[in-house]
C-alpha positions as MATLAB code, in Angstrom:
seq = 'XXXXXXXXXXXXXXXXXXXXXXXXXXXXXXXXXXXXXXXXXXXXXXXXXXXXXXXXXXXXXXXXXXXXXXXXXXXXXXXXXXXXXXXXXXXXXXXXXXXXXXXXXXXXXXXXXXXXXXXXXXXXXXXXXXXXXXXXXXXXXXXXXXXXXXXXXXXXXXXXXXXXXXXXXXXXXXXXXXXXXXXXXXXXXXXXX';
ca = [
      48.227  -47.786   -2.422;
      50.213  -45.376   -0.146;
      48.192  -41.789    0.129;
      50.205  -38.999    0.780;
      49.889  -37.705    4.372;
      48.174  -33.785    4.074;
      48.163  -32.019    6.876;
      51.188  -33.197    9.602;
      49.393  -31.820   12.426;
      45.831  -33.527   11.432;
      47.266  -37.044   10.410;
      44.526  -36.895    7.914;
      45.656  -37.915    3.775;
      44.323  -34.744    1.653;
      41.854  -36.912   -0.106;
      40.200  -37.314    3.798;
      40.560  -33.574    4.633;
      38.984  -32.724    0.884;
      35.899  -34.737    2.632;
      34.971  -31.954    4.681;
      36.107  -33.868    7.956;
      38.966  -32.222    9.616;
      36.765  -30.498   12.097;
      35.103  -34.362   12.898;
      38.566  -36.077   13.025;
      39.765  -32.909   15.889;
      37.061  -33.976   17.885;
      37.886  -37.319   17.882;
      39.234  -38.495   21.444;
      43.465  -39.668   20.793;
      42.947  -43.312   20.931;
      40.031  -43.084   18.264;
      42.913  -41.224   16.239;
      44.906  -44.153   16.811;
      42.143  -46.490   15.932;
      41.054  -44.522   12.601;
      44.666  -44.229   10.920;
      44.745  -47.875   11.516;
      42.468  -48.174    8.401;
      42.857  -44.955    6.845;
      45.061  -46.487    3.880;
      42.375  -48.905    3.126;
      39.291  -46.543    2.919;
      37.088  -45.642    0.334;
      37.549  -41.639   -0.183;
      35.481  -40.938   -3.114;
      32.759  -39.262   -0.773;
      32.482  -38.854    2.796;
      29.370  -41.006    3.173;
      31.810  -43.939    1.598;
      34.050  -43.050    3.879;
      32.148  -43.690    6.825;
      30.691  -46.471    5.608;
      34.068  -48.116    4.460;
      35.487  -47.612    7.773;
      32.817  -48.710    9.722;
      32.783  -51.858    8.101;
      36.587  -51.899    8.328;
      36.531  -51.142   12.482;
      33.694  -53.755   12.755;
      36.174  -56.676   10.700;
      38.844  -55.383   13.415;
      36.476  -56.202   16.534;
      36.664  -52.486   16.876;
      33.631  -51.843   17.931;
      33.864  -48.321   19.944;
      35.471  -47.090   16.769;
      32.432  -48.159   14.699;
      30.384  -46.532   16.960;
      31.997  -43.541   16.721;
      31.945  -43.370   12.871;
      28.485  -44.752   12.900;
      27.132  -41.909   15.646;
      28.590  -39.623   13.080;
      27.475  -41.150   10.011;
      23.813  -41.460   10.679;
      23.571  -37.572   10.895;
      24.849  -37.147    7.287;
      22.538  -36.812    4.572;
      22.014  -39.655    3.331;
      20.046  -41.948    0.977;
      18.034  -44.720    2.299;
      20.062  -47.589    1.465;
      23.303  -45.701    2.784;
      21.290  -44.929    6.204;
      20.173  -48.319    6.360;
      23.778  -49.454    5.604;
      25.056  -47.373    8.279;
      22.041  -48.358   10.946;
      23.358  -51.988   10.298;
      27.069  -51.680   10.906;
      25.842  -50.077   14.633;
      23.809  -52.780   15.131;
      26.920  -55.058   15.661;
      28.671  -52.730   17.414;
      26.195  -52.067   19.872;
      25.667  -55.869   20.332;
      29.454  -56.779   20.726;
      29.995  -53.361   23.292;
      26.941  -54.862   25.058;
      24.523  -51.861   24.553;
      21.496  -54.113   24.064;
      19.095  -51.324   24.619;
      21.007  -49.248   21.486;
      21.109  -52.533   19.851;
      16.977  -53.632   19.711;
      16.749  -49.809   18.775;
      18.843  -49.969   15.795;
      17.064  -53.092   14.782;
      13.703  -51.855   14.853;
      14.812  -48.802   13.057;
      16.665  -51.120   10.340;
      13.231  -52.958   10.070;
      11.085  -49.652    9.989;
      12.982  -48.984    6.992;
      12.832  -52.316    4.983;
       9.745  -51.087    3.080;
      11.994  -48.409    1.704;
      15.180  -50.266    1.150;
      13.561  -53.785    0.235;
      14.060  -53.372   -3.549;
      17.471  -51.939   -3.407;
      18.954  -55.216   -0.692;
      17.305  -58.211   -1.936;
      18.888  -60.273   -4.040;
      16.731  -62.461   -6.579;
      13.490  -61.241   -4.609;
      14.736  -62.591   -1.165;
      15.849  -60.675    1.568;
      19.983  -61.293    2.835;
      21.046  -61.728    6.065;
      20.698  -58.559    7.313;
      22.051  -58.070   10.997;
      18.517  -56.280   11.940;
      16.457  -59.263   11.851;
      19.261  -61.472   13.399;
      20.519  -59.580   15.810;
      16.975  -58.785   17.189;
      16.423  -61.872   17.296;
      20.130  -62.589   19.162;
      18.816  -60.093   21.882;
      15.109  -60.899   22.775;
      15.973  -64.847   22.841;
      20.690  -64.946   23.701;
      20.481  -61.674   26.179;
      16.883  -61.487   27.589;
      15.730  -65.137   27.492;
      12.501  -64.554   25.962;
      11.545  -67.312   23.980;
       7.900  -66.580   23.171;
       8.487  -63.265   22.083;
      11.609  -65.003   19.681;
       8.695  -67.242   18.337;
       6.255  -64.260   17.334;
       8.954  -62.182   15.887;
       9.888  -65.003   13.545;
       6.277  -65.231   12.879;
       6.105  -61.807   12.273;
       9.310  -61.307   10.046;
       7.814  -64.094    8.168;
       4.146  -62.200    7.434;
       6.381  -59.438    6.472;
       8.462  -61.496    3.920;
      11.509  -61.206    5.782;
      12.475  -64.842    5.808;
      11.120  -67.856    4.003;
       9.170  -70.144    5.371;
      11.444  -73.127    5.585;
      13.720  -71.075    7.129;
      10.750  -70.269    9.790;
      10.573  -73.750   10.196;
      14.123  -74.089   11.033;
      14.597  -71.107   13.490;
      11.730  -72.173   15.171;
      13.128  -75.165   15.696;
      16.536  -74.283   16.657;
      14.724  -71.830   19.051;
      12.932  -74.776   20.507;
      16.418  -76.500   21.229;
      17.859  -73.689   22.594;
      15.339  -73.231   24.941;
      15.257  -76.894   26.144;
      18.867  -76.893   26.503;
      18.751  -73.811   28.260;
      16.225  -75.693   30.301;
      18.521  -78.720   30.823;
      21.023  -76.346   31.527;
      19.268  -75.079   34.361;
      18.872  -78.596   35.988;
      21.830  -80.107   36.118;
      23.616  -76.645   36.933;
      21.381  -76.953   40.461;
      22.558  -79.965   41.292;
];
């Protein structure tokens, strides 16, 4: 579906400027412009939270991960209703990880996770939890960018007292942490000789 292009000078469809957003979208540096109108045609318009969150998740399929950021930096100041803020919190997440802001990243995480006692109803599906990038992506940090296999062990063990995984899958990214860690070992060996 083709929307009809409002205001020439704005680039924005009317159903975008009707948003309330205009004054967000001037802001906007020119190659974010560029970015957005990329995805404009496939956003959702019917409020400006689904907006955001439509082309976050949009910029983030794209690898465009300043772009997320930018909608996302936005986004979390709206009002919004848990679910949506947690929704927005997790699209950052990977865009922090892939622009390499690790410290943003393990922020957004353990914000995501501060909020799963709110949002826990509303995201699980069949009583478990889904793969939701704040567990995994904390996890990606302490033990793929800082290394820190025993912290990695007692954050599984402590998603898993919270009932944020299952326990065979404990089991299993324990072990696969366990492998990592002796092949990161290995690693280390044979690269010094």
């Amino acid at each position: 579906m083709t929307l009809p292009m409002g205001n020439e000078e704005c680039g924005l469809p009317e159903r975008a400027l009707a948003l309330g957003i205009g004054d967000w979208y001037a802001a906007l540096d020119s190659r974010d412009k560029v970015r957005l109108k990329k995805h404009l045609q496939n956003a959702d318009m019917t409020s400006k939270v689904s907006f955001f969150m439509s082309l976050m998740r949009l910029s983030n399929q794209d690898s465009n991960y300043k772009l997320t950021k930018a909608l996302g930096e936005h986004a979390i100041g709206l009002e919004l209703s848990d679910v949506d803020r947690f929704n927005v919190n997790e699209n950052l997440i990977e865009a922090y990880y892939n622009l390499a802001d690790y410290d943003r990243c393990m922020a957004c995480c353990d914000a995501g996770l501060g909020m799963m006692d709110s949002v826990r109803g509303s995201i699980s599906l069949n009583g478990a939890i889904p793969n939701i990038l704040c567990r995994n992506y904390k996890i990606n940090v302490i033990v793929g960018i800082y290394g820190d296999y025993d912290r990695g062990f007692l954050t599984l063990n402590e998603f898993y007292s919270k009932g944020l995984i299952a326990e065979d899958e404990l089991e299993h990214r324990m072990q696969s942490l366990k492998i990592h860690k002796l092949q990161r070992l290995f690693d280390g060996i044979y690269s010094k000789s």
